[in-house]
C-alpha positions as CSV (number, residue, x, y, z in Angstrom):
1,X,80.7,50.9,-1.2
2,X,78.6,51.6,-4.1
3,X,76.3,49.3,-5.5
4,X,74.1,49.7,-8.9
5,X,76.3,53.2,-9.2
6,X,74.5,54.6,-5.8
7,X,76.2,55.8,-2.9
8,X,74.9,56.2,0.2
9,X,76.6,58.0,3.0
10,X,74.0,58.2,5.5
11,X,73.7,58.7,9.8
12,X,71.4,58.2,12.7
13,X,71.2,61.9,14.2
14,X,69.8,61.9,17.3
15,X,68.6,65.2,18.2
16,X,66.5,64.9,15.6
17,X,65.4,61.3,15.5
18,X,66.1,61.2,11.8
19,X,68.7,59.4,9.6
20,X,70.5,62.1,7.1
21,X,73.1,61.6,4.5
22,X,73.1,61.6,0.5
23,X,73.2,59.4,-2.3
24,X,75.3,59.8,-5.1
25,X,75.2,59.0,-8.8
26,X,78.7,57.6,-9.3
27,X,78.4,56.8,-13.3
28,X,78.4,58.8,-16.0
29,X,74.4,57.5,-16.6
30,X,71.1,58.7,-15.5
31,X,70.1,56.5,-12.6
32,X,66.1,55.7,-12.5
33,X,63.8,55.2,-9.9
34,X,66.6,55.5,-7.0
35,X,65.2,55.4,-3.6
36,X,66.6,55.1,-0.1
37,X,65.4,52.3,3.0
38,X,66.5,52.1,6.7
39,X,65.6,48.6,7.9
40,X,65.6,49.1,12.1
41,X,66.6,46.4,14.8
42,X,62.8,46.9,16.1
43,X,61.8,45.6,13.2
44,X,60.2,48.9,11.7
45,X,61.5,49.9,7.9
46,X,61.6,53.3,7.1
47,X,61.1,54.3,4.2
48,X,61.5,54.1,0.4
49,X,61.5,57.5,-0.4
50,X,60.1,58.9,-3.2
51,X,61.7,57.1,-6.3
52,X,63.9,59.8,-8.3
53,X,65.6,59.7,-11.6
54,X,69.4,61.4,-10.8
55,X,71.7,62.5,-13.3
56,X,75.3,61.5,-13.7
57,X,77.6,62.6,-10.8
58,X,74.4,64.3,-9.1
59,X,74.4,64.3,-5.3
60,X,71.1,64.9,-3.7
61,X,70.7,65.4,0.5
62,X,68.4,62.3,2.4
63,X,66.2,62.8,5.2
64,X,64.2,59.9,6.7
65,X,62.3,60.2,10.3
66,X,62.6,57.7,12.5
67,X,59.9,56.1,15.0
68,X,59.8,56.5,18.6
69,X,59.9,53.2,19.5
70,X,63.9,52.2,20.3
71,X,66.6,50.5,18.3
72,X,69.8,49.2,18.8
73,X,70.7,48.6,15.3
74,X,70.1,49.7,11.6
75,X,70.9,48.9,8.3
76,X,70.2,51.0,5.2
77,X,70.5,50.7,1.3
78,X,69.9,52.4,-2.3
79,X,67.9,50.7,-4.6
80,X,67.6,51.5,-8.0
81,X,65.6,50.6,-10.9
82,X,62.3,49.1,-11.0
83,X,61.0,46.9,-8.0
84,X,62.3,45.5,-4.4
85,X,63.5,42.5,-6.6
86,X,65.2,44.2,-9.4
87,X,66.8,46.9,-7.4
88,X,70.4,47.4,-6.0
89,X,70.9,46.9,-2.6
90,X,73.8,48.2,-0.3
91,X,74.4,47.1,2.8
92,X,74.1,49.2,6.4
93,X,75.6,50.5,9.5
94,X,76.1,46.5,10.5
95,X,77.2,45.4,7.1
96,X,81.2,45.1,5.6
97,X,81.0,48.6,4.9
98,X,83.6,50.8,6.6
99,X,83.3,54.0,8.5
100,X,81.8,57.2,6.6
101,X,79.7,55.1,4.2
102,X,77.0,54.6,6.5
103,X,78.2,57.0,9.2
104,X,78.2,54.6,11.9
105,X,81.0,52.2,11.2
106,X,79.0,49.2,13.5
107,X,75.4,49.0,15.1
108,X,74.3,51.9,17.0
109,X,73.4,51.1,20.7
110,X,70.5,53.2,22.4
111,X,70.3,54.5,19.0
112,X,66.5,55.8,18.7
């Protein structure tokens, strides 16, 4: 799914206790002040990252650490533009979205 022209493929990666993916500018417009969140079932939010500006059709790689405290279940999305309020929002690993959008195609279990 892309929302606000961002897409986000993005997954939990164990080993590493760190969720990694890109976001892509799907339009054929510079996208401001894109930025990336992973709200956790433990009630920790990870994240935004840096705000960026990406050009049209760029792809850029996404690397967010995790806690050490445990999940079971996550749910990221873009934003873009100015502001929590005024930004996009996509929905996460427990949202409509299907497999390879997210990565995880449901919740994780034991995930962190």
């Amino acid at each position: 799914m892309v929302r606000g022209g961002a897409r986000l493929v993005l997954k939990y990666d164990a080993p590493s206790n760190s969720f990694k993916g890109i976001v892509e500018n799907t339009t054929n417009s510079t996208l401001n002040n894109v930025r990336i969140e992973v709200h956790l079932s433990n009630g920790t939010e990870l994240g935004p990252t840096t705000p960026v500006n990406m050009a049209p059709r760029e792809v850029m790689g996404v690397i967010l650490p995790s806690t050490q405290v445990p999940f079971t279940g996550w749910v990221a999305h873009a934003e873009v533009g100015g502001g929590e309020a005024g930004g996009e929002h996509g929905v996460g690993s427990s949202g409509d979205e299907g497999v390879g959008e997210h990565g995880s195609g449901g919740e994780r279990r034991g995930g962190g």
